[in-house]
LOPAMAR-236385 format. One record per residue: residue number from 1; residue in one letter; x, y, z of N, C-alpha, C in turn. Coordinates in steps of 0.001 Angstrom, whole numbers, plus 500000, padded with zeros to 6 digits. Last residue first. Layout:
# LOPAMAR-236385
<r><n>NUM</n><res>A</res><n_x>X</n_x><n_y>Y</n_y><n_z>Z</n_z><ca_x>X</ca_x><ca_y>Y</ca_y><ca_z>Z</ca_z><c_x>X</c_x><c_y>Y</c_y><c_z>Z</c_z></r>
...
This chain:
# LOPAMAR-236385
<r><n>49</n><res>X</res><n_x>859079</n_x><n_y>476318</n_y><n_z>883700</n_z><ca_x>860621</ca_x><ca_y>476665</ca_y><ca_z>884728</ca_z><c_x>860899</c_x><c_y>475375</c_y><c_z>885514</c_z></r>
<r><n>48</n><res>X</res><n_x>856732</n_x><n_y>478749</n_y><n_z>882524</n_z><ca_x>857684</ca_x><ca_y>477430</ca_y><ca_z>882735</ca_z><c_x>859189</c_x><c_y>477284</c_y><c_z>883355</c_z></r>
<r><n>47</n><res>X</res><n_x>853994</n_x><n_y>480334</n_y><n_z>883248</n_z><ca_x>855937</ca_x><ca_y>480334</ca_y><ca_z>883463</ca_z><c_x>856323</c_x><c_y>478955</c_y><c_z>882842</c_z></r>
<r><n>46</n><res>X</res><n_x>851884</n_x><n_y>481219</n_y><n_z>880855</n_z><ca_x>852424</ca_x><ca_y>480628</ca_y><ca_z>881679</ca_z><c_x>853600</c_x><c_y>480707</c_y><c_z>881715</c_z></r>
<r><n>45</n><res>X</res><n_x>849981</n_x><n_y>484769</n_y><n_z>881538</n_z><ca_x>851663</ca_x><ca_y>483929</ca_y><ca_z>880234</ca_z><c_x>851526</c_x><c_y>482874</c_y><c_z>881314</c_z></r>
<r><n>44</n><res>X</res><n_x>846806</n_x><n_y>484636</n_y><n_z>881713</n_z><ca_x>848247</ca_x><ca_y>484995</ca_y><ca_z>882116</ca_z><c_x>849173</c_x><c_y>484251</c_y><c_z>881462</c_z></r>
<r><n>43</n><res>X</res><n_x>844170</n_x><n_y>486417</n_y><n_z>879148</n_z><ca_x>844781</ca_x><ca_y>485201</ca_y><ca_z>879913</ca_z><c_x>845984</c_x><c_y>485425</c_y><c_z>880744</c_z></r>
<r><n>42</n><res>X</res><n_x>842834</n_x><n_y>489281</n_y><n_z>880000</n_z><ca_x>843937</ca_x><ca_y>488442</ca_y><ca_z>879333</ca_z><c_x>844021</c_x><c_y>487496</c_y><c_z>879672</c_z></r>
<r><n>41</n><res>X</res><n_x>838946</n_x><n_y>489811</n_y><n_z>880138</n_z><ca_x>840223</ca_x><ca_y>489467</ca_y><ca_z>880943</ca_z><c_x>841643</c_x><c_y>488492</c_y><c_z>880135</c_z></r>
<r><n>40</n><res>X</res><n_x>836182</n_x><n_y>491752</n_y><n_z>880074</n_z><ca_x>837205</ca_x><ca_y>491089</ca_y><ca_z>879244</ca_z><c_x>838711</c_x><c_y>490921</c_y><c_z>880509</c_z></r>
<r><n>39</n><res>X</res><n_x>833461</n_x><n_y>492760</n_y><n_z>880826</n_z><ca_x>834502</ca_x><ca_y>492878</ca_y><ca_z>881017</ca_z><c_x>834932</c_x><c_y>491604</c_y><c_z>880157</c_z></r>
<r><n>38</n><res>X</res><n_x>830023</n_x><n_y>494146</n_y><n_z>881400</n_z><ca_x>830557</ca_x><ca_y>493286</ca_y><ca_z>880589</ca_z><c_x>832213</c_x><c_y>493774</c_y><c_z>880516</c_z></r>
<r><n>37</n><res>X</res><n_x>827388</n_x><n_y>494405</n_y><n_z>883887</n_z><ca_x>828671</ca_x><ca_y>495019</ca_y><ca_z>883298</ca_z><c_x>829345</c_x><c_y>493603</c_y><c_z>882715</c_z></r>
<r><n>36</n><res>X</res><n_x>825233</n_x><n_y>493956</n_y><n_z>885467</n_z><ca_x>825003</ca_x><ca_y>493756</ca_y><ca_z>884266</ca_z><c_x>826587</c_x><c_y>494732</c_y><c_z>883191</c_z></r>
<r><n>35</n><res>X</res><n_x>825421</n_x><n_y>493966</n_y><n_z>888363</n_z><ca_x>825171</ca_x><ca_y>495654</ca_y><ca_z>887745</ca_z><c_x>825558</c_x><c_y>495089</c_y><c_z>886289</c_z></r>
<r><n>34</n><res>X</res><n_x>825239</n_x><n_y>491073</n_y><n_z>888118</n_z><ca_x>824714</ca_x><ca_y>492074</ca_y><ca_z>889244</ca_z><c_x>824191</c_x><c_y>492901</c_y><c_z>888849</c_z></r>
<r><n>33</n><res>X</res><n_x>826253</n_x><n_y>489330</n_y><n_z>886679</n_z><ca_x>824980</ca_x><ca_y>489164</ca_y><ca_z>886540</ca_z><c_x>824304</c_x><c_y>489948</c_y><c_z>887463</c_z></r>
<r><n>32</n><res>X</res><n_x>828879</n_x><n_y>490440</n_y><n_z>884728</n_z><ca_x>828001</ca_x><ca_y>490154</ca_y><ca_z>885571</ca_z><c_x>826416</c_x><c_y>490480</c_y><c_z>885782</c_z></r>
<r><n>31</n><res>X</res><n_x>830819</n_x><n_y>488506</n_y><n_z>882089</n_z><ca_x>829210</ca_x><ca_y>489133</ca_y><ca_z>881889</ca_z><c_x>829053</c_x><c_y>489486</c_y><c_z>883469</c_z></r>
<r><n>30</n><res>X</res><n_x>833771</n_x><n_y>488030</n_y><n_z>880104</n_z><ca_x>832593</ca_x><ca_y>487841</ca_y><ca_z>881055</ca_z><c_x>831546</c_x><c_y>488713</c_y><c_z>881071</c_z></r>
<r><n>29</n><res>X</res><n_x>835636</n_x><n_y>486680</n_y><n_z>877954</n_z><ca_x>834775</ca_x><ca_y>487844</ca_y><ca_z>878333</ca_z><c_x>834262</c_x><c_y>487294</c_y><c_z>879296</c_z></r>
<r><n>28</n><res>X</res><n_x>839545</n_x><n_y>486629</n_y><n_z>877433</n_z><ca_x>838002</ca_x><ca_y>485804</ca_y><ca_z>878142</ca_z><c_x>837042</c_x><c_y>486784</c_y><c_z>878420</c_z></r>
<r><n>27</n><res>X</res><n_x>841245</n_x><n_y>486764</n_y><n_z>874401</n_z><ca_x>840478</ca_x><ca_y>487268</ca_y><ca_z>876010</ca_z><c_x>839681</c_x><c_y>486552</c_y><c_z>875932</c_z></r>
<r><n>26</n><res>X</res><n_x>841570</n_x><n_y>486645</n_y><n_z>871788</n_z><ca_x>841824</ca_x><ca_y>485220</ca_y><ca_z>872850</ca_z><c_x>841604</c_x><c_y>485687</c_y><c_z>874223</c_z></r>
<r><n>25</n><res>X</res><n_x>841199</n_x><n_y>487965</n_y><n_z>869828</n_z><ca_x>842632</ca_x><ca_y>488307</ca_y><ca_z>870407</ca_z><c_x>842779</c_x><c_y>487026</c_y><c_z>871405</c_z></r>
<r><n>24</n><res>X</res><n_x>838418</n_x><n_y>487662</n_y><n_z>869119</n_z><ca_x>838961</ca_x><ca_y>487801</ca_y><ca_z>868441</ca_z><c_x>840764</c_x><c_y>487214</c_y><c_z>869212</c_z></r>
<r><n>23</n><res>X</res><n_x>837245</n_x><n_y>486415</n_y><n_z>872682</n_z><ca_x>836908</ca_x><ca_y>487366</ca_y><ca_z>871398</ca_z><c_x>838522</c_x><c_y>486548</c_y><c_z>870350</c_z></r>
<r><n>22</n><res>X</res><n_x>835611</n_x><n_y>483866</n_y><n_z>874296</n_z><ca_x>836596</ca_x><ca_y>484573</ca_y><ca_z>874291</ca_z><c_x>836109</c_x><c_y>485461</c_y><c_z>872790</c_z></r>
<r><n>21</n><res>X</res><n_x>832981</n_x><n_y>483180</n_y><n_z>876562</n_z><ca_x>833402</ca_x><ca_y>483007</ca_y><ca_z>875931</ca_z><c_x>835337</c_x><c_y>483791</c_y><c_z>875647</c_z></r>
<r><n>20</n><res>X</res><n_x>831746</n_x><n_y>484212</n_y><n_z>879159</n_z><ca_x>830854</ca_x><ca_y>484410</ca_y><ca_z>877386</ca_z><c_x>831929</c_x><c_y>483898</c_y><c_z>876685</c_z></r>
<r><n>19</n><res>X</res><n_x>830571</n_x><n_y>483582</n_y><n_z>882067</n_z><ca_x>831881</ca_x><ca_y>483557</ca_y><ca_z>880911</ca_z><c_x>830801</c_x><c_y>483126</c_y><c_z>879719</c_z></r>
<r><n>18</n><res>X</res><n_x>829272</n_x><n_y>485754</n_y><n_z>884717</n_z><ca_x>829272</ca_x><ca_y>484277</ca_y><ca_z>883907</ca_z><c_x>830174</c_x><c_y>484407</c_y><c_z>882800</c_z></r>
<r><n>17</n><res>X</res><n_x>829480</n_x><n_y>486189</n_y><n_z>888337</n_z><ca_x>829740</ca_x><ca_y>486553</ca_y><ca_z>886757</ca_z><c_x>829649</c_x><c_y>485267</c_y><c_z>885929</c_z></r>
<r><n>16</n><res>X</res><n_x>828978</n_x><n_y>487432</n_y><n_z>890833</n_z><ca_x>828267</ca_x><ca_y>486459</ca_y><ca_z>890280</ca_z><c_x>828515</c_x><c_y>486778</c_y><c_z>888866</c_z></r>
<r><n>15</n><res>X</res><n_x>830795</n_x><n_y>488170</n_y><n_z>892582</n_z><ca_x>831169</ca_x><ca_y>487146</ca_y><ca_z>892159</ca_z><c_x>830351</c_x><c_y>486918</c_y><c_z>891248</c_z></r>
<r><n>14</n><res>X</res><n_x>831668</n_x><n_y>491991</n_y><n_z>892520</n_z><ca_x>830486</ca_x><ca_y>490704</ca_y><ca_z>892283</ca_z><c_x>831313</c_x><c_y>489455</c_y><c_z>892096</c_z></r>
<r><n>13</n><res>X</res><n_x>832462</n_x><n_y>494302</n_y><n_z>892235</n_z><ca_x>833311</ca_x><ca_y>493325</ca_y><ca_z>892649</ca_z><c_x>832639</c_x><c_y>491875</c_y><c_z>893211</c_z></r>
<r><n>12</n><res>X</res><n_x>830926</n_x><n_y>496347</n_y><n_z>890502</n_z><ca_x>831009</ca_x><ca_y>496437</ca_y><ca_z>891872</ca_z><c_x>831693</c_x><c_y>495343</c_y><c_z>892705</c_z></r>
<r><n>11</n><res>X</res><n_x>833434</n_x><n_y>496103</n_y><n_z>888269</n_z><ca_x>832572</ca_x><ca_y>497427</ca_y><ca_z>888559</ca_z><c_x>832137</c_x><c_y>497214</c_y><c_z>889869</c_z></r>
<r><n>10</n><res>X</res><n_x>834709</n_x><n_y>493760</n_y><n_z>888072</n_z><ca_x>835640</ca_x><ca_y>494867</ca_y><ca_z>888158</ca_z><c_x>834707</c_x><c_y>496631</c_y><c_z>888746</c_z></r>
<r><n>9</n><res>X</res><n_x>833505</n_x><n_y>491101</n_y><n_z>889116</n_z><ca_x>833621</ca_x><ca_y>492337</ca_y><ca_z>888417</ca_z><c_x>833977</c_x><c_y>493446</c_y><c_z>888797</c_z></r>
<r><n>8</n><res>X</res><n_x>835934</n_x><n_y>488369</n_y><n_z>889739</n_z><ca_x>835274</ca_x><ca_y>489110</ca_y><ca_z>890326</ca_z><c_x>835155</c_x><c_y>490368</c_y><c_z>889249</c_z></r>
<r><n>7</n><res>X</res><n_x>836539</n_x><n_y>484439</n_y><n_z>889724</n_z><ca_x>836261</ca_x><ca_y>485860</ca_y><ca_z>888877</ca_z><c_x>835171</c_x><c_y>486822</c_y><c_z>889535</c_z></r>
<r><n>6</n><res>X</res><n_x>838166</n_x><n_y>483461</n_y><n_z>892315</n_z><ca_x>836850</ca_x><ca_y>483586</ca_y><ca_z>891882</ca_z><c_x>837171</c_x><c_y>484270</c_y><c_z>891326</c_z></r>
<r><n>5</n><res>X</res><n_x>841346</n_x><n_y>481874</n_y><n_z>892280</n_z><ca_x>840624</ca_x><ca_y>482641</ca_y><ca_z>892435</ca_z><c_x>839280</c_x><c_y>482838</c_y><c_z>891950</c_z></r>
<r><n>4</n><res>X</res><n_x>842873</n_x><n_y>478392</n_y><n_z>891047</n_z><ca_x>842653</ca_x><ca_y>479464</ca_y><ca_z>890606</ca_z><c_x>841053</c_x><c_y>480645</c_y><c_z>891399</c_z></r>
<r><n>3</n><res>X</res><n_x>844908</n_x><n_y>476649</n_y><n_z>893388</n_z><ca_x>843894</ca_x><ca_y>476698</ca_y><ca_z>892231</ca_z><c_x>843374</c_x><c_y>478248</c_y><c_z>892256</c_z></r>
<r><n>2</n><res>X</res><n_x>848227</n_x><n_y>475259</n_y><n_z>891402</n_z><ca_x>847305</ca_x><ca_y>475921</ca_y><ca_z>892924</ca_z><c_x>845839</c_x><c_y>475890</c_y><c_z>892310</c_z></r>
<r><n>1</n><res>X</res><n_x>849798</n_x><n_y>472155</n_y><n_z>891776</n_z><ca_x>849068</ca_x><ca_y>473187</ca_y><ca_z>891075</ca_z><c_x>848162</c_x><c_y>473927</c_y><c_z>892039</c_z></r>
């Protein structure tokens, strides 16, 4: 298993983000704690194979 990348914000590309959770649809929100921007991220399909 590999392991999974830092969550980075999409506005100035901050690591310092925190996870709010998920919404309605099953995204993951986040929060950064830089320029205070709030983003959402799909989960990825797993492969199986």
């Amino acid at each position: 298993m590999g392991k999974k990348g830092a969550t980075r914000c999409p506005g100035c590309n901050s690591t310092h983000v925190e996870y709010q959770g998920q919404d309605e649809a099953g995204n993951q929100k986040w929060h950064c704690r830089e320029c205070d921007h709030r983003f959402t991220y799909r989960p990825a399909d797993v492969k199986k194979g």
